[in-house]
Backbone bond lengths (Angstrom), bond angles and torsions (degrees), N, CA, C in turn:
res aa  C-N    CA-C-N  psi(-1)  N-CA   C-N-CA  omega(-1)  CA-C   N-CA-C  phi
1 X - - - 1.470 - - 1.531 108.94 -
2 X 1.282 117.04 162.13 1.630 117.61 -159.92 1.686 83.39 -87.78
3 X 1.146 112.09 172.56 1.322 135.57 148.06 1.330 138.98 -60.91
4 X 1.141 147.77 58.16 1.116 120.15 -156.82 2.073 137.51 -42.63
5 X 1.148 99.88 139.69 1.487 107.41 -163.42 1.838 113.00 -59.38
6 X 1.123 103.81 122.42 1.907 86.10 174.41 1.113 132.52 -34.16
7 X 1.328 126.66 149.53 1.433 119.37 179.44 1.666 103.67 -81.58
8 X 0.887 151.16 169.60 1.738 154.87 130.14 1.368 104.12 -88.89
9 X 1.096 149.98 -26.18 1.187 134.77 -160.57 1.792 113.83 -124.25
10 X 1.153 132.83 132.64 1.543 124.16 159.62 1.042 126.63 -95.68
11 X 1.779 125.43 -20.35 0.984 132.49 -118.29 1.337 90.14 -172.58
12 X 1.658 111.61 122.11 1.337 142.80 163.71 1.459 150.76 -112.53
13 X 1.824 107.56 54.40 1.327 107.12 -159.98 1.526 112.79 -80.30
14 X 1.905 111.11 151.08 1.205 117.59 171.00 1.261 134.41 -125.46
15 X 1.717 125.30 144.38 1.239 104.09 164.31 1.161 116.20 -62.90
16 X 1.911 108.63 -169.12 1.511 119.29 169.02 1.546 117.66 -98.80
17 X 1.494 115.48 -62.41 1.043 117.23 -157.99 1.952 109.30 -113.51
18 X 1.481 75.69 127.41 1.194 93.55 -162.07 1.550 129.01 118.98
19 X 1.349 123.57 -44.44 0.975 150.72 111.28 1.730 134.47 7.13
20 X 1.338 86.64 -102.07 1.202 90.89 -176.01 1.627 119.37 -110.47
21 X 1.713 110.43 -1.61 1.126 140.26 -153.15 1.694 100.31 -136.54
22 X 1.225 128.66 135.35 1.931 115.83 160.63 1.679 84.23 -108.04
23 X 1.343 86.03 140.72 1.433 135.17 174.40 1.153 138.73 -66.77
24 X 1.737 93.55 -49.35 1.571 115.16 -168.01 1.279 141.12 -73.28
25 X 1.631 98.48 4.46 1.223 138.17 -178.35 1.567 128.26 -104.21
26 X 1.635 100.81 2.28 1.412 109.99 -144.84 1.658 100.75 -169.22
27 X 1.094 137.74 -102.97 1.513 122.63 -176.04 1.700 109.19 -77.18
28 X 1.381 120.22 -18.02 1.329 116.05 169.67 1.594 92.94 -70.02
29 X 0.946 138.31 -64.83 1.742 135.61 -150.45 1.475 87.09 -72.34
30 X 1.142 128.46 -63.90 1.695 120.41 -179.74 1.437 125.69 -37.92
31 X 1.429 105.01 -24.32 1.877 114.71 171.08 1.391 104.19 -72.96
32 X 1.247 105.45 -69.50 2.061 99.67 172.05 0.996 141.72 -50.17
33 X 1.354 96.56 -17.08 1.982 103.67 -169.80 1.353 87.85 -96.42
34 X 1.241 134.13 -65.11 1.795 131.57 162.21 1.082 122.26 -13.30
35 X 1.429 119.13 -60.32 1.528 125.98 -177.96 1.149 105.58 -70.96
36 X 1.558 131.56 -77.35 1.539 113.67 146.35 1.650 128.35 28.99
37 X 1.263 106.32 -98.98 1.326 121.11 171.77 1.050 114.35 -38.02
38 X 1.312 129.71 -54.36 1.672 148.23 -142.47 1.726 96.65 -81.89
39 X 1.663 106.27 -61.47 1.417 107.29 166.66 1.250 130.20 -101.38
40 X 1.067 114.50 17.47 1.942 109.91 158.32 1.983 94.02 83.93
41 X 1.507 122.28 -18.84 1.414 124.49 173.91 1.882 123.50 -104.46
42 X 1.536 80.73 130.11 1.615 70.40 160.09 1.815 122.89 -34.24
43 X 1.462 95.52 158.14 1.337 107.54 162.99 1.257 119.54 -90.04
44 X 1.638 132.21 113.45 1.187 114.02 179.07 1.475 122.35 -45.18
45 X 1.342 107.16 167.46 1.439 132.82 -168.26 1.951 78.80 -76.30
46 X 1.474 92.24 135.72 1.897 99.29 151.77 1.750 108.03 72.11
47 X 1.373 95.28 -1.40 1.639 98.77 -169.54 1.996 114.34 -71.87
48 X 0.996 94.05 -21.42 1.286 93.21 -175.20 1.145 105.04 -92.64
49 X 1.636 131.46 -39.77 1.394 106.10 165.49 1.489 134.33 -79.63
50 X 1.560 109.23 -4.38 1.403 99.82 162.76 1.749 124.25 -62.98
51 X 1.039 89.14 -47.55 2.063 107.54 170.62 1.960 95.24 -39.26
52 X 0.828 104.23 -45.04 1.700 118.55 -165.69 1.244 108.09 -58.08
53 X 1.704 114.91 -56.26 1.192 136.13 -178.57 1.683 107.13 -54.55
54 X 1.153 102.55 -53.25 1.512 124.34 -165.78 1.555 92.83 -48.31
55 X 1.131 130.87 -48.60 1.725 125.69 -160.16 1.434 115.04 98.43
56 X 1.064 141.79 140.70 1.706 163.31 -173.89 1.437 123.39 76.77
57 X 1.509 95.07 12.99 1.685 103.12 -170.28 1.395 110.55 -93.75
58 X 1.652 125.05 18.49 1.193 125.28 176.61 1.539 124.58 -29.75
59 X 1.596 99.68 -52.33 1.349 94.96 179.97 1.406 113.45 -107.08
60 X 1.577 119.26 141.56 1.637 141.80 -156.03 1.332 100.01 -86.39
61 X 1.434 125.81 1.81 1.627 106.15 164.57 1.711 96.51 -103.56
62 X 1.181 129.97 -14.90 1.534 114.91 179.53 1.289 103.18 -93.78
63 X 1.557 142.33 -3.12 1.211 159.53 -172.41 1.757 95.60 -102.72
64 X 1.209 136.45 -39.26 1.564 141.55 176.72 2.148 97.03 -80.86
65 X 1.274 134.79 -22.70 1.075 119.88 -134.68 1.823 60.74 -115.57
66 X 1.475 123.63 -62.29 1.144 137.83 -169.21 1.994 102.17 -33.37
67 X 1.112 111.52 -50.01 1.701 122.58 -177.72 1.726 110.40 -67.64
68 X 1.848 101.40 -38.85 1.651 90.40 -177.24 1.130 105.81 -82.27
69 X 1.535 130.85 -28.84 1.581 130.53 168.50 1.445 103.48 -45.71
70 X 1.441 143.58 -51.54 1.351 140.24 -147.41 2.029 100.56 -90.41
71 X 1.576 93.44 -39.68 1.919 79.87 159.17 1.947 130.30 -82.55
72 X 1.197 91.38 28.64 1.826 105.20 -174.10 1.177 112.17 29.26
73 X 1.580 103.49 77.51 1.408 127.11 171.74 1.672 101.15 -129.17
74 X 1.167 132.44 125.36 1.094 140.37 176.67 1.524 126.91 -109.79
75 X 1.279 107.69 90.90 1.734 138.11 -159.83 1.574 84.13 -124.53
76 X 1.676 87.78 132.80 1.990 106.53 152.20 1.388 122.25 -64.29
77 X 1.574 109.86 146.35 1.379 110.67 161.95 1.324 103.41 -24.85
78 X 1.258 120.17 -87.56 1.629 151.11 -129.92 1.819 87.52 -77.23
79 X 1.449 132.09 -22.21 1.284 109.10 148.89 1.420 147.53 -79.74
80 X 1.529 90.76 -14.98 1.608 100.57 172.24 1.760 114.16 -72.76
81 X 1.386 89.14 -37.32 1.634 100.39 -166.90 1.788 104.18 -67.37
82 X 1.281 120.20 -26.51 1.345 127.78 170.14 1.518 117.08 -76.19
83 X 1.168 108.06 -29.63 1.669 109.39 176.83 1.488 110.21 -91.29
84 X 1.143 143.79 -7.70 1.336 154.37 141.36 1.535 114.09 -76.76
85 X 0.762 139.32 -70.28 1.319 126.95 152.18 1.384 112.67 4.23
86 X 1.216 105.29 -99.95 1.431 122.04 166.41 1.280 134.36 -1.16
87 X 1.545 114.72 -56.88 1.889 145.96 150.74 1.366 85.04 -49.91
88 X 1.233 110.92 -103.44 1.585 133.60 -172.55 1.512 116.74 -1.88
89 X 1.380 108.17 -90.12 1.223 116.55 176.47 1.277 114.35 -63.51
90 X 1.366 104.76 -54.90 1.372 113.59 -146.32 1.572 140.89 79.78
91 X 1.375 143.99 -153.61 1.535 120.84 165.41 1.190 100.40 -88.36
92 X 1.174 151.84 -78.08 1.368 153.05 -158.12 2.050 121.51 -108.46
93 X 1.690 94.45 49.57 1.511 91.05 -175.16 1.940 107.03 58.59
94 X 1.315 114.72 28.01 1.602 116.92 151.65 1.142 122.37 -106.58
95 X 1.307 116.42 28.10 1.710 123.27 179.77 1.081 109.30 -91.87
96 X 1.554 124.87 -148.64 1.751 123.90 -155.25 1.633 101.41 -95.84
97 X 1.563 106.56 -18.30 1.839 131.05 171.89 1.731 89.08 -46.55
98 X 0.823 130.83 -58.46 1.761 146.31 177.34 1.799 111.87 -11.65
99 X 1.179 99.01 -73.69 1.220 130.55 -153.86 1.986 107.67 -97.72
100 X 1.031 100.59 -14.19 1.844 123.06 166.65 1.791 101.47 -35.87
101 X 1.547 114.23 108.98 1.530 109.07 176.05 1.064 116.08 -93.27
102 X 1.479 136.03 154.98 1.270 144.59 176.35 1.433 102.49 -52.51
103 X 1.450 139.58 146.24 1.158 145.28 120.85 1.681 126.79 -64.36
104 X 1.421 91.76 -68.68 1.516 82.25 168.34 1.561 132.07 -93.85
105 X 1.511 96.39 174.40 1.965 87.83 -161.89 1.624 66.28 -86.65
106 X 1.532 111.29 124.19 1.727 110.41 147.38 1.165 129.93 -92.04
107 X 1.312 150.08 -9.42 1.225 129.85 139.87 1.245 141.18 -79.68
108 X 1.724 98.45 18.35 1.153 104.35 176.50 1.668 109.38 -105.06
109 X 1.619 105.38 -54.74 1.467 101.79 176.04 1.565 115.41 -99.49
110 X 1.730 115.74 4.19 1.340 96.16 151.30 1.211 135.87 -98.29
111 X 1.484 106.75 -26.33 1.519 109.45 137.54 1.667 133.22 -19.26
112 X 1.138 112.01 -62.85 1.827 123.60 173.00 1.360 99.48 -45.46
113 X 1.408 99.41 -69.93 1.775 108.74 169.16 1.469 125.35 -27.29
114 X 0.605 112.47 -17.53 1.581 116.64 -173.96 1.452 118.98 -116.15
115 X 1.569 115.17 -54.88 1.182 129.19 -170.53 1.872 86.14 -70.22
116 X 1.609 132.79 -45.75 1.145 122.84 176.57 1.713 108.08 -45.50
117 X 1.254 123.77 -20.48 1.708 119.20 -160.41 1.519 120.90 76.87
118 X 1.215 97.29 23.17 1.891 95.35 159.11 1.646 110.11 -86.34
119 X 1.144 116.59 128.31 1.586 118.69 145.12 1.549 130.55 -40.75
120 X 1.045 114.23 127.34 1.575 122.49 173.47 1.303 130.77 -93.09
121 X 1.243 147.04 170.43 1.139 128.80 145.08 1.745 97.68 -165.55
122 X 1.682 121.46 169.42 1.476 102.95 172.70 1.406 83.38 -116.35
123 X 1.565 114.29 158.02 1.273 119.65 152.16 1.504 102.02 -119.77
124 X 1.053 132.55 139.03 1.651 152.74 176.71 1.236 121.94 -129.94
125 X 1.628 128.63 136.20 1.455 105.55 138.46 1.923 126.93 -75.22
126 X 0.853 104.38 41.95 1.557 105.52 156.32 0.841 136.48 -80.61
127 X 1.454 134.68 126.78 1.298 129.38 174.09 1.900 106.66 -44.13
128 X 1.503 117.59 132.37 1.005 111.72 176.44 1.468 134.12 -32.68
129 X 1.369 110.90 -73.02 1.346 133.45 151.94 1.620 123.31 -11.19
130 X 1.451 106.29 -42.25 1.548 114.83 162.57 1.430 133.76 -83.75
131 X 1.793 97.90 -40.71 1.658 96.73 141.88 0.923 124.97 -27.34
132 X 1.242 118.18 -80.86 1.400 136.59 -138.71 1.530 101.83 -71.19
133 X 1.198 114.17 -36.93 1.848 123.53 -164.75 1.791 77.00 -73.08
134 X 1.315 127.45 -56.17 1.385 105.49 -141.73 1.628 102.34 -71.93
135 X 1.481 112.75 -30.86 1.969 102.00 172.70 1.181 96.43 -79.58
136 X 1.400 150.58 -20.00 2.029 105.67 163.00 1.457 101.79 -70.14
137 X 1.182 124.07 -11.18 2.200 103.64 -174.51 1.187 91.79 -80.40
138 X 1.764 153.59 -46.54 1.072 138.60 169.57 1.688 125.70 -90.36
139 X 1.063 115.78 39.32 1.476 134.81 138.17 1.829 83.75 83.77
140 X 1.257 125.55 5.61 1.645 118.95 -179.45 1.525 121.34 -83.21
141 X 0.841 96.25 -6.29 1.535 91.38 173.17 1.429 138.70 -55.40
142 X 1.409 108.66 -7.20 1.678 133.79 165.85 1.532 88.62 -81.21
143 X 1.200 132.83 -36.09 1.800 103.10 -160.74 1.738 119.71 -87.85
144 X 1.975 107.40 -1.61 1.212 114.58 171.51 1.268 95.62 -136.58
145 X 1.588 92.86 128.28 1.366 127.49 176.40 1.673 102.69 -92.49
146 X 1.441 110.74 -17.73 1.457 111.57 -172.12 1.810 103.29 -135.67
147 X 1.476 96.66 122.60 1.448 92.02 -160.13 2.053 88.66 -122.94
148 X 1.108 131.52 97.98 1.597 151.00 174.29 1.743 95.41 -68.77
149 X 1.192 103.19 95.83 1.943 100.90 -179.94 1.421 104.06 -106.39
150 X 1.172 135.86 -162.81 1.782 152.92 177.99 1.884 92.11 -67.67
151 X 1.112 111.12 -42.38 1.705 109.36 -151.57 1.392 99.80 -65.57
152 X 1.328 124.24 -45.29 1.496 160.48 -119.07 1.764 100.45 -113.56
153 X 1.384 110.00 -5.63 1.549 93.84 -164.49 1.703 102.75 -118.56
154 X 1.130 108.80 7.92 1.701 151.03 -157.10 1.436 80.98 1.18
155 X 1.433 129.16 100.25 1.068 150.54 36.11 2.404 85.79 -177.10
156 X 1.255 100.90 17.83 1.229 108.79 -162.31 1.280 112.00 -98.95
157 X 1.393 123.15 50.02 1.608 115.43 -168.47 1.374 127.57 -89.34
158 X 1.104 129.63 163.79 1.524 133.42 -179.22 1.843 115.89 -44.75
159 X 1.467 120.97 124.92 1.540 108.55 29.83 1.993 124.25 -92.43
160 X 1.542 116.31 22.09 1.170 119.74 157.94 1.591 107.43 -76.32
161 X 1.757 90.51 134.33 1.433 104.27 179.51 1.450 132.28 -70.51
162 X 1.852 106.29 -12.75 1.409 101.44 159.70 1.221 132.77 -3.60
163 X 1.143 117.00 -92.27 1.555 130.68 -173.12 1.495 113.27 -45.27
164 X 1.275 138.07 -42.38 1.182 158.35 166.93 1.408 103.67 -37.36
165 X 1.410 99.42 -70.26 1.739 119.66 -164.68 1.842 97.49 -58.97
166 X 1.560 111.72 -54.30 1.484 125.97 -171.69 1.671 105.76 -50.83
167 X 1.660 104.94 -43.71 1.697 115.70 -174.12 1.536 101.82 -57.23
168 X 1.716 113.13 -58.03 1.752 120.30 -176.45 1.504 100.50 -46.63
169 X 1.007 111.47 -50.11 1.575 112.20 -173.29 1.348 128.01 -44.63
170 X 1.582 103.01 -44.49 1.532 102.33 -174.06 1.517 106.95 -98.73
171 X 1.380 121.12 2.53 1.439 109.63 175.83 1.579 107.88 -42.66
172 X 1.417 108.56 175.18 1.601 124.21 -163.51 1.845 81.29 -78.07
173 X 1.044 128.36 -56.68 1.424 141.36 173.29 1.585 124.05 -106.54
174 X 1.413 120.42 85.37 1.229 134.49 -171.66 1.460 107.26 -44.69
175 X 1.544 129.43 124.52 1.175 126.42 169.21 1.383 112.36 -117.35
176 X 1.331 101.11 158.41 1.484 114.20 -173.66 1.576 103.19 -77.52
177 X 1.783 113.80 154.16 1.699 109.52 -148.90 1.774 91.21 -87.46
178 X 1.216 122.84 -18.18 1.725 112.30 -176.38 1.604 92.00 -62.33
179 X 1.349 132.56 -50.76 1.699 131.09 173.98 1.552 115.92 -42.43
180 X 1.399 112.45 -30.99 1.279 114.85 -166.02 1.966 109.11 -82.83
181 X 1.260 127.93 -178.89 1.007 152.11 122.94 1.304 147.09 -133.67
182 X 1.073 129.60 153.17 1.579 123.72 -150.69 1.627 98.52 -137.13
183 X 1.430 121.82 95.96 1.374 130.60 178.73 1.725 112.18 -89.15
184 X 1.706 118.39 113.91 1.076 116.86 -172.11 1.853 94.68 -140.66
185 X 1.543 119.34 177.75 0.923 122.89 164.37 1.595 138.43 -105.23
186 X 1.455 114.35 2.14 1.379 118.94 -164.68 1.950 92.49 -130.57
187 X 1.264 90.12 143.47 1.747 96.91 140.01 1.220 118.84 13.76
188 X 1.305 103.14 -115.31 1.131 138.25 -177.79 2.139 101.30 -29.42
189 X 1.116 97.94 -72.98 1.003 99.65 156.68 1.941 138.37 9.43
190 X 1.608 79.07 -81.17 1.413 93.95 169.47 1.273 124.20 -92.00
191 X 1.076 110.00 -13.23 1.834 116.23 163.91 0.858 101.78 -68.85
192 X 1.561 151.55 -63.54 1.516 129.14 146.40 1.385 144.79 7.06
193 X 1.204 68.38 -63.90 1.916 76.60 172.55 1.257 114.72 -81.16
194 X 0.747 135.71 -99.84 1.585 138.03 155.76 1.799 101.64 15.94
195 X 1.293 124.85 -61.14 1.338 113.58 -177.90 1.483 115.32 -98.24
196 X 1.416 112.14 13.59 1.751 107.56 132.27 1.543 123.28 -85.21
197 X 1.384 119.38 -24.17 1.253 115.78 169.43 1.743 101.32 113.14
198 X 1.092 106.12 17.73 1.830 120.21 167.74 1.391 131.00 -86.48
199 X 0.700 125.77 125.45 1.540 123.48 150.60 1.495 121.05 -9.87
200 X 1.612 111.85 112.06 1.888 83.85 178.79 1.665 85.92 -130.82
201 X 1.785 84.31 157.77 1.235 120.54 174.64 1.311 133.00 -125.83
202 X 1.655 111.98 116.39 1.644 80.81 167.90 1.214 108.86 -155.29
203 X 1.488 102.95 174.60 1.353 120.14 -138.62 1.686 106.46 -123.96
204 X 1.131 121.82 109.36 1.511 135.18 -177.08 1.492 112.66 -60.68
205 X 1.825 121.70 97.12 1.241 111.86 -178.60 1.508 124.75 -39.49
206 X 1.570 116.96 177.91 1.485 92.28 172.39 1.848 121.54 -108.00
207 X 1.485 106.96 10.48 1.288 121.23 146.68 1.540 133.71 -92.21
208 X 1.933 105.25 26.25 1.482 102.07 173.21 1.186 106.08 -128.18
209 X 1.442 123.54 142.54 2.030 104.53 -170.86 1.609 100.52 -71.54
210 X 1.112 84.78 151.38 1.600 93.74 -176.05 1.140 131.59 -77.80
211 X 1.870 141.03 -30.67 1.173 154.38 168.27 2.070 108.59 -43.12
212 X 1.473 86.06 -45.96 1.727 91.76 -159.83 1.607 107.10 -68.77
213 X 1.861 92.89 -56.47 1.360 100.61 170.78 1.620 132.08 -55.93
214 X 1.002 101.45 -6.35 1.376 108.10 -179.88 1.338 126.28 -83.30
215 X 1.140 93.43 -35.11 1.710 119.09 -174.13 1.378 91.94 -78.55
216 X 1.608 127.49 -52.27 1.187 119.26 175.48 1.411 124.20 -55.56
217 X 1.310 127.33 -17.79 0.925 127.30 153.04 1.462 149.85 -51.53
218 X 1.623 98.44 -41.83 1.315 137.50 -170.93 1.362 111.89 -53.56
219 X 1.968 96.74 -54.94 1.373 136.60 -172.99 1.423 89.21 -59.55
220 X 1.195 133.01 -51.57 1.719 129.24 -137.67 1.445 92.26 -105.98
221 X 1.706 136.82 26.62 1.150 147.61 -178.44 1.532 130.38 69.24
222 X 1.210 111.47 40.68 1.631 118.67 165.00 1.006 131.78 -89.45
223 X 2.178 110.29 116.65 1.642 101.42 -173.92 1.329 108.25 -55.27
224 X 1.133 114.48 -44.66 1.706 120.81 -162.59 1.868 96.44 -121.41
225 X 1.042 90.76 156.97 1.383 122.62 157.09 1.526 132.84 -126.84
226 X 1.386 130.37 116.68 1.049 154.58 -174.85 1.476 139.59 -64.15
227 X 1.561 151.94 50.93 0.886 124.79 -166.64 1.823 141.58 -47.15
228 X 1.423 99.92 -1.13 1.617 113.15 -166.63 1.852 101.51 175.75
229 X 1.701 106.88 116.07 1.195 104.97 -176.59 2.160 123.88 -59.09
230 X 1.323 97.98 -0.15 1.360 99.17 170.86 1.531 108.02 -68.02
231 X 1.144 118.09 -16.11 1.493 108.06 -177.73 1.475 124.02 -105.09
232 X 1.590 101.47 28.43 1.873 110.61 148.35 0.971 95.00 -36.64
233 X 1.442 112.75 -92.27 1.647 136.31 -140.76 1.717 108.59 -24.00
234 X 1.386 99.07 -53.21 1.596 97.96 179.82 1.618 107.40 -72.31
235 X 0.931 118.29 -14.80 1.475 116.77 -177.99 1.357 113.57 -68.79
236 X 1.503 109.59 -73.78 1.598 106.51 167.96 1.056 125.83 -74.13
237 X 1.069 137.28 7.28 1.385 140.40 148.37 1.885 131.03 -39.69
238 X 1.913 93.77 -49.41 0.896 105.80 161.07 1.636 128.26 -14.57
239 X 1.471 114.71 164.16 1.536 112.18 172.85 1.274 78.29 -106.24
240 X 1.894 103.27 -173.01 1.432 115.16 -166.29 1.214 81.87 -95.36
């Protein structure tokens, strides 16, 4: 009988959006329609993913506040974050959060994931609370035991590796970050990873063309690049 091949990997961390989640329907439209409001102007065309490109725009209310600052409109944090909200959530989880489609098949390849014996965890900039609601609406909330939200990263988020390092940490069995990988879609992202000392991956939403972003990726330290997060499985699968 053959041997079986070494594993390289133990450990399978993920972003959310974008990822495993499309967006573009939902905190992308909530950035424009916000800014919008805020300054009386359209949102430029492409504006939100340039901000993206740029690096530190993890989170979409300093990325919405970042756009009305650049049309010299002068709005508070704490009003932007209420007028997105608003879209976003909504009053009772009936906002644009609602209607958010799966990207990946998860019981199919996070399932594999698991039943293979990799560790999970998500790291996000999401407010926890929104995490968390969106894996019970798609039944995932069994596949992270370790959920890294906005609250949780006290105040150090990607592309600082904090969160990364904090996620390895609390697995049920802490692994070392060359074992790990960390599948995200931006920049930032993978500068993350990379300066925890992980594996990075990433994965080209399916509302961004793929050639450009990719390369941008490449640049910002990705072993691999992804057309569709179903295709971990073959990834870590690999032998070393």
């Amino acid at each position: 009988m053959a041997a079986t091949p070494p594993r390289r990997f133990d450990a399978v961390l993920w972003d959310m959006d974008g990822v495993l989640v499309n967006v573009s329907g939902s905190y992308r439209r909530a950035i424009e329609e916000t800014a919008e409001e805020l300054t009386g102007k359209p949102t430029p065309a492409g504006a939100v993913q340039r901000f993206k490109d740029l690096g530190g725009y993890n989170n979409d209310w300093k990325l919405t506040a970042a756009i009305v600052a650049e049309a010299g409109v002068d709005v508070s944090y704490e009003a932007v974050i209420t007028a997105f909200q608003k879209r976003y959530k909504g009053d009772n989880w009936d906002g644009l959060i609602a209607g958010e489609p799966a990207i990946i098949d998860g019981a199919k390849t996070l399932g594999a994931l698991a039943e293979a014996g990799y560790a999970m965890a998500l790291v996000t900039g999401r407010p926890d609370a929104e995490a968390r609601w969106t894996l019970a609406r798609f039944e995932w909330t069994k596949f992270f035991p370790v959920v890294i939200g906005m609250e949780a990263q006290d105040g150090k988020g990607k592309p600082d590796p904090f969160p990364l390092t904090k996620a390895m940490s609390l697995l049920a069995t802490p692994v070392e970050p060359s074992r790990a990988v960390y599948v995200g879609d931006t920049g930032d992202d993978m500068i993350a990873a990379r300066a925890a000392g992980m594996f990075a991956v990433g994965v080209v939403p399916p509302y961004i063309e793929f050639e450009g972003h990719a390369q941008r990726l490449r640049e910002c330290g990705a072993h691999e690049v992804l057309r569709h997060p179903d295709e971990i499985v073959a990834l870590v699968s690999r032998a070393a």
